[in-house]
C-alpha positions as CSV (number, residue, x, y, z in Angstrom):
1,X,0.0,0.0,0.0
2,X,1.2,3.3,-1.0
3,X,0.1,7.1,-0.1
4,X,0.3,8.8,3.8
5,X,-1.1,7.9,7.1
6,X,-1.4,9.1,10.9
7,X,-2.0,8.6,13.8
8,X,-2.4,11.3,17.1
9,X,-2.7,9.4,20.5
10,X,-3.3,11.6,23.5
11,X,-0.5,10.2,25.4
12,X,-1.7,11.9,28.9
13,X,-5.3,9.9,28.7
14,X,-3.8,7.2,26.3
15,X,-6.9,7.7,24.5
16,X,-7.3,8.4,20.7
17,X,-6.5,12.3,19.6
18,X,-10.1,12.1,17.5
19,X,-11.3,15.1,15.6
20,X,-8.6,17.0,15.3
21,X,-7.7,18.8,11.8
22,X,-4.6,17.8,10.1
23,X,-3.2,19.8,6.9
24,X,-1.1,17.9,4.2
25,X,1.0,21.0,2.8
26,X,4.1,21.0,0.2
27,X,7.3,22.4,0.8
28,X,6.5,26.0,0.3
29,X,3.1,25.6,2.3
30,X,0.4,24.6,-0.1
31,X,-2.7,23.0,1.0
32,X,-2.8,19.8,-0.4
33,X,-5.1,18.2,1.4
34,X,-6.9,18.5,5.0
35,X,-8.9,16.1,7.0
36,X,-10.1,14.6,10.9
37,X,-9.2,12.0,12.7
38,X,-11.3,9.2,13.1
39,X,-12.5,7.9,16.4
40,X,-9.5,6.4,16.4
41,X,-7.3,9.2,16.6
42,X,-6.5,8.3,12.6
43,X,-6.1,8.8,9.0
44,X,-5.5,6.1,6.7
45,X,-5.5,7.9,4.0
46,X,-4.6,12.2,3.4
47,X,-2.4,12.2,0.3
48,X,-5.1,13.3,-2.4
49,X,-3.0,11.4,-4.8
50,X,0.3,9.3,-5.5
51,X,2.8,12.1,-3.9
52,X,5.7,12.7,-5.5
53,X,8.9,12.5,-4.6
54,X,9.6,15.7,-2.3
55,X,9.2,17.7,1.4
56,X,6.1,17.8,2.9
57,X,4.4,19.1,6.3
58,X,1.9,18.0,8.0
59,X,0.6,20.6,10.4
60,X,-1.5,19.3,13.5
61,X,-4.6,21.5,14.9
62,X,-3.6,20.6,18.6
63,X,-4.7,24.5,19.6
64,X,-8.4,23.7,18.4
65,X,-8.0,20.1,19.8
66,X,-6.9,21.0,22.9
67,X,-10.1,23.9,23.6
68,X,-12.4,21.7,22.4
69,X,-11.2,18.6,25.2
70,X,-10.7,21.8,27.6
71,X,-7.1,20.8,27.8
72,X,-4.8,23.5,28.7
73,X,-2.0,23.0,26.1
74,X,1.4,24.7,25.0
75,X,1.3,24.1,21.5
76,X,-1.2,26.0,19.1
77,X,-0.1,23.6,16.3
78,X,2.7,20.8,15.6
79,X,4.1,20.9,12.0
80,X,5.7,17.9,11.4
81,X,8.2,18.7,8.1
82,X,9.5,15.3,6.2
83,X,10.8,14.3,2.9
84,X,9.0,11.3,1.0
85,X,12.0,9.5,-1.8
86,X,10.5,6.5,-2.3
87,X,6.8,7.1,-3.5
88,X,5.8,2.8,-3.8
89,X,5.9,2.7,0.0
90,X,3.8,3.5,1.9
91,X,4.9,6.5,4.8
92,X,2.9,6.9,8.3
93,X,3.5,9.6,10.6
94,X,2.1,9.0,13.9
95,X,2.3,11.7,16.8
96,X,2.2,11.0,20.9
97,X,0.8,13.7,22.3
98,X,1.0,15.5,26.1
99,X,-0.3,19.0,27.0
100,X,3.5,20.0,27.1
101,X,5.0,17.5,25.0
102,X,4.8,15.6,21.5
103,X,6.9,13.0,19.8
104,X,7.0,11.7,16.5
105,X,8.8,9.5,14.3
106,X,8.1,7.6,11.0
107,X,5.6,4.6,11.4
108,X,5.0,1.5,9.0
């Protein structure tokens, strides 16, 4: 399977990050695609179409996220900046997420 995945976990509940916004943008900041997390704190599918090779962002509405679970958070958005090569596999970016602290790193 080809294309781009995530996944937000609130890692303070260890519950599912669901309905937050999450922006696919190119390298100079382009929408290319924006969509929710399921009620699993996923999507399986944002990449529009077959990306090509190149940088991309994605940029987490954590700020929005965080108000609407009345969770007092430190940051308004993550934007998570990464460079796809190999466009036949498939990338996921997952994201662990505290009030005061996120990690990240590439998924399979």
């Amino acid at each position: 399977m080809t294309g781009l995945s995530t996944h937000v976990l609130d890692a303070a509940s260890g519950s599912p990050a669901s309905g937050m916004s999450v922006s696919l943008q190119d390298a100079a900041g382009a929408e290319l695609a924006n969509e929710t997390t399921d009620a699993d704190g996923r999507i399986t599918q944002i990449a529009p179409d077959d990306l090509v090779p190149g940088i991309y962002h994605l940029v987490f509405d954590t700020g929005n996220w965080f108000a609407a679970n009345a969770i007092d958070g430190f940051y308004p958005e993550i934007d998570i900046c990464f460079e796809i090569a190999d466009t036949s596999r498939h990338h996921h970016v997952p994201v662990l997420l505290s009030p005061y602290s996120y990690t990240t790193y590439r998924g399979s």
